[in-house]
RODO-375602 format. One record per residue: residue in one letter; x negated, y, z of N, C-alpha, C in turn. Coordinates in steps of 0.2 Angstrom, whole numbers, plus 5000, padded with zeros to 4 digits. Example, Ala and Ser with C-alpha at 12.3 -4.5 7.8 and 13.67 -1.06 7.14 Angstrom:
2
A493449725039493849785039493449845039 S493649895035493249955036493650005039 
***
This chain:
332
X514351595131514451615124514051565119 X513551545121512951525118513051445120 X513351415123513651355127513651315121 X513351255123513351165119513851145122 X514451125116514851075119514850995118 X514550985122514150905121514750865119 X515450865121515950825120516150825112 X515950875108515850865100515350835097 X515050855101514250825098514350735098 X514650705105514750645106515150615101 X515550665101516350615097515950615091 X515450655088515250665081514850605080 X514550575083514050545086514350465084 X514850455090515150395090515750385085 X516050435081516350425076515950405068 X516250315067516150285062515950315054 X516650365052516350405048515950465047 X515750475054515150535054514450475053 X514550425055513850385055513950355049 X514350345044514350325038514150405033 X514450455036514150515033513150515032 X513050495041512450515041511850485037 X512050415038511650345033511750365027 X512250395024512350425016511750455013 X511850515019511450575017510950535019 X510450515022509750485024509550455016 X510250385012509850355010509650405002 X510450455001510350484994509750534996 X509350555001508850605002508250555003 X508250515005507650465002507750414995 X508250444992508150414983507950474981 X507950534981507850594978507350604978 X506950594986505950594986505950544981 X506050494984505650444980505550454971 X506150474968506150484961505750544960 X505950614965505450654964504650664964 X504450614968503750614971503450584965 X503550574961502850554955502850604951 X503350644950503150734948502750764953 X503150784957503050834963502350824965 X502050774966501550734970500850764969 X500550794973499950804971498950754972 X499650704972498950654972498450644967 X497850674966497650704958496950654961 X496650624954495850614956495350624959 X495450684960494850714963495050714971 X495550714971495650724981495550634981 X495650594978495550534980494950504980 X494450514975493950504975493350554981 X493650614983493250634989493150584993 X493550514993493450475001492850424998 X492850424991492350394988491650424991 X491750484990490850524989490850514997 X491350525003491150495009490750435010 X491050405007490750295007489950315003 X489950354998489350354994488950394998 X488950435002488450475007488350425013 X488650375017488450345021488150275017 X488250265010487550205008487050245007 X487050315007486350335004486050345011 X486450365016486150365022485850305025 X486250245025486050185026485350185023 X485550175017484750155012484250215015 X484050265017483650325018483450285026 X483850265030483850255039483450185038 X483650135031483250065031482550085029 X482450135024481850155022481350175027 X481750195032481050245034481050185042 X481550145043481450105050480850035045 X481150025042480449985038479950015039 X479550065036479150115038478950115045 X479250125050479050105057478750045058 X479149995054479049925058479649905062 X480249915060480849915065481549875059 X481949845061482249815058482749865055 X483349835052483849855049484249935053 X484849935051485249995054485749975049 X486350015054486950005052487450055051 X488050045047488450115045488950095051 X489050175052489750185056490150245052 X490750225053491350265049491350315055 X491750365052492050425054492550405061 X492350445066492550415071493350445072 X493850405075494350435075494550465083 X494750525083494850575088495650605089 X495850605098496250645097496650605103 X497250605102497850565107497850495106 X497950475101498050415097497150395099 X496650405098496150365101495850355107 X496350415111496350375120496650345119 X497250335118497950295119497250195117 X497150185114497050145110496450115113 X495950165116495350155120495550125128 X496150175131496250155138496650115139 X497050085132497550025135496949935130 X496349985129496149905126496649875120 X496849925114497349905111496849845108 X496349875104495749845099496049765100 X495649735107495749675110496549635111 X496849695113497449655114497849625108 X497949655102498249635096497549645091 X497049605092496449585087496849555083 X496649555076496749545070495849545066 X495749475064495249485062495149505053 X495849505050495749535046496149585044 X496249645050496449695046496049735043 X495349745044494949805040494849785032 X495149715030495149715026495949715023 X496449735025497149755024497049805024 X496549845029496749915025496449945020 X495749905019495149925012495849895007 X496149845007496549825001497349885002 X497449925005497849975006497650045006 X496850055003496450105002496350155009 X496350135012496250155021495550125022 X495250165023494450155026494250205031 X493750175033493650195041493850185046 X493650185052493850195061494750225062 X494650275058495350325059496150265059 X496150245054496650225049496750155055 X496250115058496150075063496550105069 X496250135072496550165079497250185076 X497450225071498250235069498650165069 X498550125065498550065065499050035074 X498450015077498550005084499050035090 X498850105086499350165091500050135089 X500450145081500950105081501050055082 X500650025082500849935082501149945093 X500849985096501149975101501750025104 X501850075100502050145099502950125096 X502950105090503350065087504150045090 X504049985092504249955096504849965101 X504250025105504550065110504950115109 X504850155103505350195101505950185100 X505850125095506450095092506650075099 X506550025103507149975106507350055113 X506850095113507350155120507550195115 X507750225109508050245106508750185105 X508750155105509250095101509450095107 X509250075112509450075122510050125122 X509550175120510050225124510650265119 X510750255112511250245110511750195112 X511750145111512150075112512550065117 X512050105125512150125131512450185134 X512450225132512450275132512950325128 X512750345120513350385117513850315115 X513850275112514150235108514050145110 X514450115114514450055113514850005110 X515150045105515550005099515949945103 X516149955107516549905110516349815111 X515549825113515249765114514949755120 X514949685121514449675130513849675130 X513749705137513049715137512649665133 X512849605134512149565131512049575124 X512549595120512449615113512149665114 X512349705115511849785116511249775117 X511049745121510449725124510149675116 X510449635115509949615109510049645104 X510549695100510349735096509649795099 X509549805104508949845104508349795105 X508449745108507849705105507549675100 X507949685094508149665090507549745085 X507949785088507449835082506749855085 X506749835092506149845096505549785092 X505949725091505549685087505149715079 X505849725078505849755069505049805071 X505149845076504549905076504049885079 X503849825081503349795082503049755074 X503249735070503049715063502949755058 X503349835060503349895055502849895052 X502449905057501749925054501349905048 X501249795050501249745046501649755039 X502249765038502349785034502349835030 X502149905034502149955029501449955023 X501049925029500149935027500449865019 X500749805022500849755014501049795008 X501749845011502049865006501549915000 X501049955006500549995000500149964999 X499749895002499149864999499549814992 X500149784992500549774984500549834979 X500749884982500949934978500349964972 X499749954978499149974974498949924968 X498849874971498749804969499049804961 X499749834962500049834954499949904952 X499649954953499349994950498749964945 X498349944951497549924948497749884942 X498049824944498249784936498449804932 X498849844931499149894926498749894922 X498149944925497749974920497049924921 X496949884923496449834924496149824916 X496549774912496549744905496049804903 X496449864902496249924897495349954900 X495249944908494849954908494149924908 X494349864907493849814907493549804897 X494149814892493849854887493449924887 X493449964891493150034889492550004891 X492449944898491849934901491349884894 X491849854893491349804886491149854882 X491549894878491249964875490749984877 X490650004883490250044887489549994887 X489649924889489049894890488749884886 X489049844878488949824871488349924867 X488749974871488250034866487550044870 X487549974877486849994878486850034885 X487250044888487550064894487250024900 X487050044907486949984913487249974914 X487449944919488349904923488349974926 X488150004933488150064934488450124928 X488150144926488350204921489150164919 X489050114917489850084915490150084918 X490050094924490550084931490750154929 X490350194930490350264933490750304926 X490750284920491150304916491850274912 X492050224916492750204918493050224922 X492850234927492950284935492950334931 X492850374927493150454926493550434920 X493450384916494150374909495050354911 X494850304916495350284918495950294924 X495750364927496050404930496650414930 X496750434923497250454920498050404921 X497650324920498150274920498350254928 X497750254930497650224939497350254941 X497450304948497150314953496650284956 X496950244957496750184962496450124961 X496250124953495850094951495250144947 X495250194948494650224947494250244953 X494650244959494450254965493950194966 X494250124967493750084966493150064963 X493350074957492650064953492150134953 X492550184956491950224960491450214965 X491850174970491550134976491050084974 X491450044967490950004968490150014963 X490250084960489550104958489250154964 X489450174968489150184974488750124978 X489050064978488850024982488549984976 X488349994970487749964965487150004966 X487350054969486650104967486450084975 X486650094980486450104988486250024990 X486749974990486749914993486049874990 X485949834993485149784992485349754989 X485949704986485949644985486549684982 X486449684973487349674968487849634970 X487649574971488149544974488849554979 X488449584983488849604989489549674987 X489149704982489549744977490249714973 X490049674971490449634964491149604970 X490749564976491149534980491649584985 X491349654984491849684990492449724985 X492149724977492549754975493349684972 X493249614974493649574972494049564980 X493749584985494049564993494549654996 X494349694988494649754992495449744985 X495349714981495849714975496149654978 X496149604978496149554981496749504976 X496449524970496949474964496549424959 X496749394957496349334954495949354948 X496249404947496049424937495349464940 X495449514945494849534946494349494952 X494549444953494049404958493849364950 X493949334946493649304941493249364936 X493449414937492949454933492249474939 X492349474943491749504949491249424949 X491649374948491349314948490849314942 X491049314937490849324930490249394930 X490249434933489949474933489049454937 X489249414945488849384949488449314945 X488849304940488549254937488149264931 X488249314929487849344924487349394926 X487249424930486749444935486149394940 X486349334939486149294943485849264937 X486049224932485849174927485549214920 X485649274920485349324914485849314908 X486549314908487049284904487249344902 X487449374895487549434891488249444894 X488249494898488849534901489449544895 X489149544887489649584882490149534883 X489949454881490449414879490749374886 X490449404893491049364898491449434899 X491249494899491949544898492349524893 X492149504887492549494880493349434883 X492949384885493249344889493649354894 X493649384898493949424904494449454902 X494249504898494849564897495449534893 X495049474889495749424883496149404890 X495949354896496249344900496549394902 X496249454904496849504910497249534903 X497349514898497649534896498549494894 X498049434893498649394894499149374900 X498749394905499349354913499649434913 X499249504910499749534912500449534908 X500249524902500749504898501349434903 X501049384905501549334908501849364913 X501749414916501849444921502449494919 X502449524914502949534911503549504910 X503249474906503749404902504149364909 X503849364917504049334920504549384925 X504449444924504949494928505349494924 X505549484914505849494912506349444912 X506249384913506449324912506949314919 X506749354926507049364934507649414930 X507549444927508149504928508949484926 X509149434922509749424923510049384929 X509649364934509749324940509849374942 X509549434943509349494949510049544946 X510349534940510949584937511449554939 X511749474942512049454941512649484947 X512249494951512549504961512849604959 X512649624953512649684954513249704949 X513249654945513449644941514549634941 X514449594947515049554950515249624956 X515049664956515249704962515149774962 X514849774956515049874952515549864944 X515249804941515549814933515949804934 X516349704937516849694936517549694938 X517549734944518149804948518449844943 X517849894940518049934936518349884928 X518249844928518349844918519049794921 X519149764928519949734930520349794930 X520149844932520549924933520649944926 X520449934922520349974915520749924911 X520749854912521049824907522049804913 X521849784919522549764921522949844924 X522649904923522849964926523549964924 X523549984915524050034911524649964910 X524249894911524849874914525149854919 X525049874927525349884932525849944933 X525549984930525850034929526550034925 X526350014921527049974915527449974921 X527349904923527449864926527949874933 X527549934935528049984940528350014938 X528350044933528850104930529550084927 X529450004924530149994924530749974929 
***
């Protein structure tokens, strides 16, 4: 009564226009998040600065651990993140992922993709080997099994290697696609922040307190750049040496406008150069390349109209204008 009749299921499966249905519905219900999720989204300041107050409780700890092993007579101490637990961190420990696909600069891919800690690492890993294998025994066992679209083995066999590949770089590029994405948040709102900070420092303000009250003004514009500049007045107040501040917060942005602002800042800390006029300077520049930046997307778009242009517009206005006389043209 309750019986699966797999031979529907198959024919649905291997038939061209059920798999044209399906990729349909996949791509209009990932246009619909995507358009919906900047409403819907409850990504709000304050849930993303909690990762801040984490990072800012282990400088204070660090700094308290340094204080008192000085005190002793015993050297330094170091921070350790939040340890990552579960499936995904045996998997990761018992096959020696760490060592096998070592990268020495992912921890700084995922500070530049807002992922900090142990955790986000071992996820990392887990896909990067995880991936792969999905894709290519899934793609296997399609190809082979419900539907061989009338090809030979060896084809089959390299289309599943083929996406087995694909799902071995997913990763790399999903972590790029959010460490860009953030990247053109923060500049966004970059320019505008860097005046609230000359404000801030011009009425008499410390860099700290300035930090700390652009980090609550500029929320509104960038998350992700208030996120930041919360971090890096955690690591003004905790860390020995501003410097190492100024430069973590240009190696976690990782764009030029803000690597020459944190330079400027380390120079003026170092040489006793009045903060007001190299932020004056600064925020003129970030304000101009955002503007060329502009000027330069806009300048790309009839290139990028032209392909779309040729194969949605000009169908339709061939139909609109040679239609009524075809028509004619039949009818007599």
């Amino acid at each position: 009564m309750f019986g699966i009749d797999f031979t529907d299921i198959r024919d649905f499966l291997t038939d061209p226009e059920s798999l044209i249905m399906m990729i349909s519905a996949v791509l209009v219900f990932a246009t619909i998040i995507t358009l919906a999720a900047p409403v819907m989204g409850t990504d709000t300041l304050d849930k993303r600065v909690r990762n801040v107050r984490n990072r800012r409780e282990e400088l204070r700890r660090k700094s308290r651990e340094a204080m008192e092993e000085a005190a002793r007579g015993r050297g330094g101490s170091s921070i350790r993140g939040a340890e990552a637990k579960g499936m995904m961190r045996k998997v990761v420990d018992s096959l020696n992922l760490q060592k096998a696909f070592e990268d020495p600069a992912l921890q700084e891919k995922l500070q530049q993709a807002g992922m900090r800690g142990n955790r986000p690492a071992v996820t990392f890993y887990f896909f990067r080997l995880a991936s792969p294998i999905i894709l290519f025994a899934g793609a296997s066992v399609y190809v082979f099994m419900i539907n061989d679209f009338g090809l030979p083995d060896i084809t089959r066999f390299c289309i599943a290697f083929g996406l087995g590949l694909l799902g071995y770089y997913a990763p790399n590029l999903y972590l790029s696609n959010v460490a860009q994405k953030r990247q053109q948040s923060i500049m966004s709102a970059f320019p505008d922040a860097l005046d609230l900070l000359l404000i801030c420092v011009e009425s008499g303000m410390s860099i700290e307190a300035a930090f700390h009250k652009v980090s609550t003004e500029i929320g509104s514009q960038s998350i992700e750049l208030a996120e930041e500049l919360s971090l890096t007045t955690a690591e003004l107040s905790y860390l020995q040496d501003r410097r190492n501040a100024y430069e973590n917060l240009a190696k976690r942005t990782n764009h030029p406008g803000v690597k020459a602002v944190c330079t400027s800042l380390i120079q003026a800390e170092r040489y006793g150069t009045p903060l007001g006029q190299a932020l004056r300077v600064m925020a003129k520049e970030n304000r101009d390349m955002r503007l060329a930046a502009a000027e330069k997307k806009a300048a790309s778009l009839p290139a990028k109209l032209t392909v779309p242009m040729i194969v949605f517009f000009l169908p339709v206005l061939f139909v609109v204008i040679l239609g009524p006389a075809i028509i004619r043209f039949n009818s007599l």
